[in-house]
N, C-alpha and C positions, 0 to 999 in steps of 0.2 A: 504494500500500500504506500503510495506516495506522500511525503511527509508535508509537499504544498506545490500548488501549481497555482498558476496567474494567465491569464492573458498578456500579449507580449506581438512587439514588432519586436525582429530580429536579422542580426546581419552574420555571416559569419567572413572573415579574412585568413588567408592561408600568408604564409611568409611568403610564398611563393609568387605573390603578384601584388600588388599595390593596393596603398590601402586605402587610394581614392576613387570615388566612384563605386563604394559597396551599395549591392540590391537589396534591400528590405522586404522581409515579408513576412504575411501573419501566422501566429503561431499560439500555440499553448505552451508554455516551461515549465516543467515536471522536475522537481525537485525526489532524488530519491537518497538510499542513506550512502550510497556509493557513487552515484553517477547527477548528470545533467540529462534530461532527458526534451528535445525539440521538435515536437508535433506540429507539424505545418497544416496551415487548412487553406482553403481555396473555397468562397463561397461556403465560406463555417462547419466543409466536411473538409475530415483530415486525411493529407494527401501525401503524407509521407512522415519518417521522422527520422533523427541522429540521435546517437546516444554520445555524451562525453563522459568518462569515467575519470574520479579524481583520483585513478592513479598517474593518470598521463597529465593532470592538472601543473601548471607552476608557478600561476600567479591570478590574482584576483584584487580587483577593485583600481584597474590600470587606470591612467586616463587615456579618456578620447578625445581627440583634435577638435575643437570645433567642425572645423571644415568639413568632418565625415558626419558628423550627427541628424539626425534625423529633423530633431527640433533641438538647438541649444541651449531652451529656455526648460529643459524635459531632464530628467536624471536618467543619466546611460550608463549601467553597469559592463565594463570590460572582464572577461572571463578568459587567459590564456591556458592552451593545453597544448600540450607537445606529443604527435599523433604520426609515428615516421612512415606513414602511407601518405600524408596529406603537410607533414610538416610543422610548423608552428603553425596555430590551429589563435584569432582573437574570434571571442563568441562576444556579441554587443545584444544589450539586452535593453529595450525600453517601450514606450507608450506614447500613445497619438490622444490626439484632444476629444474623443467620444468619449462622453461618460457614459452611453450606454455599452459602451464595448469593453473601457480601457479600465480597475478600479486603480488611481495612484494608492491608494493606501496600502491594498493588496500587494502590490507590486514595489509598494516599498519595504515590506512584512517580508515578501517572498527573501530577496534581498538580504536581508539580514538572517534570515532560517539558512542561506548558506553559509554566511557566516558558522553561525554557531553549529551547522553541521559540521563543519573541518574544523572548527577549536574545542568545542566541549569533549570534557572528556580524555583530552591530551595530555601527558605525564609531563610534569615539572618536581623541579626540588625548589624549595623555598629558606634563606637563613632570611628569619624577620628580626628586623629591631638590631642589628648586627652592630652598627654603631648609634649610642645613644649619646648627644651632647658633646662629640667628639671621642669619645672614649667607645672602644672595644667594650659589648654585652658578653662576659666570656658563659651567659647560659642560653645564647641565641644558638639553637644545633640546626643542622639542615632536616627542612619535614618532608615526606613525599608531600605529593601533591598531585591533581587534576584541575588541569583548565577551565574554567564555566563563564558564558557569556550572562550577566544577569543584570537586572536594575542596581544600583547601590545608591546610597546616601553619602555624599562628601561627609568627611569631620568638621574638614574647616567652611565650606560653604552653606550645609545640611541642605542641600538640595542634590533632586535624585536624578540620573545620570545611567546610561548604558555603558558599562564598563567592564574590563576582563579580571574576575577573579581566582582568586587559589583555592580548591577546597584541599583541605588538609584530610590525615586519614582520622581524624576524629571527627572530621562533617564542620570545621569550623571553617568559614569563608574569609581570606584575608584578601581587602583590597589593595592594592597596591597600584594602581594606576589612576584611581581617581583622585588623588591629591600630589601627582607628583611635582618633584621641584627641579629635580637633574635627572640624568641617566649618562653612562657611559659603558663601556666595556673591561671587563678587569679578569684576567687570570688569577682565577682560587683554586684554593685547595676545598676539594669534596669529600671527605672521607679518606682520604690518601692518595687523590687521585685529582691532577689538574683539569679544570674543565675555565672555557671562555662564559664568564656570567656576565648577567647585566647588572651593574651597582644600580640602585635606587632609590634616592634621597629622594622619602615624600612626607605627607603629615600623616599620622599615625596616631589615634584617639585624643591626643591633646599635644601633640608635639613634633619635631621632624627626626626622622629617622631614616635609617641608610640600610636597606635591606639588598637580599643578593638573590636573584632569581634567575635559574637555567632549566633552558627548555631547551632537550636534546633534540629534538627534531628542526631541522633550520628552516624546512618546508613552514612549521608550524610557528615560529617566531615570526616570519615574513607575514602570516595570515596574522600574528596578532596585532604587529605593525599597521597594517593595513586596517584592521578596524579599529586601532586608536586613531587613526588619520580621519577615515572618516566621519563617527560617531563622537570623540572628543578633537576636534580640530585642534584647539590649544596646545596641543602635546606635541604639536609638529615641529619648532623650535627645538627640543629635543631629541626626539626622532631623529632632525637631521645629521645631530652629532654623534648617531652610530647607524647609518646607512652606509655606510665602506662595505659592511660586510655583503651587501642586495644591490647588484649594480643596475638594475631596474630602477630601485627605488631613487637611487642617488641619483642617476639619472635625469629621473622627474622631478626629483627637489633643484638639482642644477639647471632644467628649462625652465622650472616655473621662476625661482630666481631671476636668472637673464627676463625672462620677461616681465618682473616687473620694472626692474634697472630700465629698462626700454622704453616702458611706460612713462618713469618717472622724468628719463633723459629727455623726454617731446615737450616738457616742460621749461619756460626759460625762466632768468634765477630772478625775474619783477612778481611771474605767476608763482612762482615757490612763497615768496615775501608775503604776497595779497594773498596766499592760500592760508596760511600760518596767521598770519596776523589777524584775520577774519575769526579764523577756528579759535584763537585766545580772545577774544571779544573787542578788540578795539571795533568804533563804531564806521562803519563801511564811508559816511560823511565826511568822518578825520583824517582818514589814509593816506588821502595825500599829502597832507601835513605830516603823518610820517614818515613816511616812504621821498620825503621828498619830492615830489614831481608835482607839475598842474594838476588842477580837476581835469583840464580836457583829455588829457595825458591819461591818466587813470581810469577816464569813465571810454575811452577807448581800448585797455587795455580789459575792462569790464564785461564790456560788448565781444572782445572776441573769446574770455575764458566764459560768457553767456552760450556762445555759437560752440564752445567744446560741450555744454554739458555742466561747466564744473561753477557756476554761481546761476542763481535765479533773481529775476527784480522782486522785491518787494514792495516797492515803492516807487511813482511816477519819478522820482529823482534817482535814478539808480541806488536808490538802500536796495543794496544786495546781502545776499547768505548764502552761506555753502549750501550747495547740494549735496543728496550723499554721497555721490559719486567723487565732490569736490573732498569731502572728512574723507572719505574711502582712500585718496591721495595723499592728504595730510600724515595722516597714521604712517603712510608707508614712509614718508619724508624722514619723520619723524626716529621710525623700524631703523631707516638705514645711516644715518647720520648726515643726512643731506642739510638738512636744516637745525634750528635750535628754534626755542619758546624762548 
């Protein structure tokens, strides 16, 4: 019996040919406990179907290029499997705007039941609480453990959150990613035995602590990566600083990167000033008494950051405000030390 299936537009790309110009078409997604399963219909009877099995699987939750997406404004789940009759194997997975055909919610449920098919369940070892306050806890011991994708409650924010825990073999659940503060990579000792763990400074019922968690399977580290990228975005900053090991991953943190530096370079350094200055509340009025320069000067330079998108009028005398799109910028300004407050 199938653990969930959706309705679903679907593309599939072989390595073997480009990956512009992929065909979409309708299908059913059949989630099982080993495989992917793609029922095509044609006129709502099913007129064929592929099975992908997560042995051949190697990554999940890629991104997609704009340019190949169906709709950009639609969430398109990337599915890679490596299939040596067909080669590297991308399955894209997403939904058209009928609600009587397409459920988004379903389909974003489906979505994460993969997830938690390939992480639940997964053996890890856990040292918790390993350093507390700087000091060495010399009764922190390594516990087994198994993976579970579950809801949890931050300590430090108490609000509830999708996140990956550890069950321990007394059934006690320890969070360990929802309140994290670093992560990097460290050679320990396991039991007499070196293994690469991930160090883990997070908050810990009332405090920050440095726990040590390895998960032998690298398949399964990548999947967990992956859904802290997705479901808690915030952790991506960290993420980045041990993606050496998934040159997928790194990869995609290196384009997405470049592209915002790209973004921000289209920028010139009067628009950096009036973006900043606006976002800290100086009055849009006075600016140019800040910044220096005429009113005509400014209420021109107003006019063309209006035509990018990145201020709106308020007011028949250009009182302008950022747009989101214009904070959206700020932030990154801000991210990469382009600018100062």
């Amino acid at each position: 019996m199938a653990i969930a299936e959706t309705r679903v537009k679907v593309a599939i790309q072989s390595s073997w040919k480009s990956l512009r110009g992929v065909s979409w078409r309708d299908a059913i997604a059949q989630l099982d406990s080993d495989r992917l399963v793609i029922k095509y219909l044609r006129m709502g009877e099913v007129v064929g179907e592929d099975s992908f099995p997560f042995s051949a699987l190697s990554d999940i939750s890629v991104r997609i290029p704009d340019e190949v997406k169906l709709n950009p404004e639609k969430e398109h789940f990337g599915i890679k499997f490596y299939i040596p009759t067909r080669g590297e194997i991308l399955l894209i997975l997403t939904i058209e705007e009928n609600l009587l055909i397409y459920d988004e919610k379903k389909f974003l449920d489906f979505i994460h039941k993969i997830f938690e098919t390939l992480i639940n369940g997964k053996p890890a070892m856990i040292q918790l609480a390993r350093i507390v306050g700087g000091a060495i806890n010399m009764e922190s011991k390594w516990q087994k453990g198994w993976l579970r994708v579950v809801k949890v409650k931050s300590a430090r924010t108490q609000k509830t959150e999708r996140s990956v825990v550890v069950i321990t073999e007394d059934k006690k659940p320890i969070s360990i990613f929802s309140d994290i503060e670093d992560i990097e990579v460290e050679e320990v000792d396991m039991d007499g035995r070196k293994v690469k763990a991930w160090k883990i400074r997070h908050y810990y019922i009332n405090q920050s602590v440095t726990s040590y968690l390895y998960i032998p399977e690298k398949q399964t580290q990548l999947f967990v990566l992956r859904y802290l990228l997705k479901y808690n975005p915030g952790t991506m900053e960290f993420i980045m600083k041990i993606a050496d090991d998934f040159p997928a991953l790194k990869a995609e943190f290196q384009e997405f990167m470049e592209r915002e530096l790209r973004e921000l370079e289209a920028l010139d350094e009067m628009e950096k000033q009036i973006l900043v200055a606006l976002y800290s509340g100086i009055d849009p009025l006075e600016l140019h008494q800040f910044l220096g320069v005429s009113e005509k000067e400014i209420e021109e330079i107003y006019d063309r950051m209006i035509d990018k998108g990145l201020l709106k009028i308020v007011m028949i005398r250009k009182v302008v405000d950022l747009t989101n799109e214009g904070r959206r910028l700020v932030n990154k300004l801000l991210k990469y030390g382009l600018v100062s407050m």
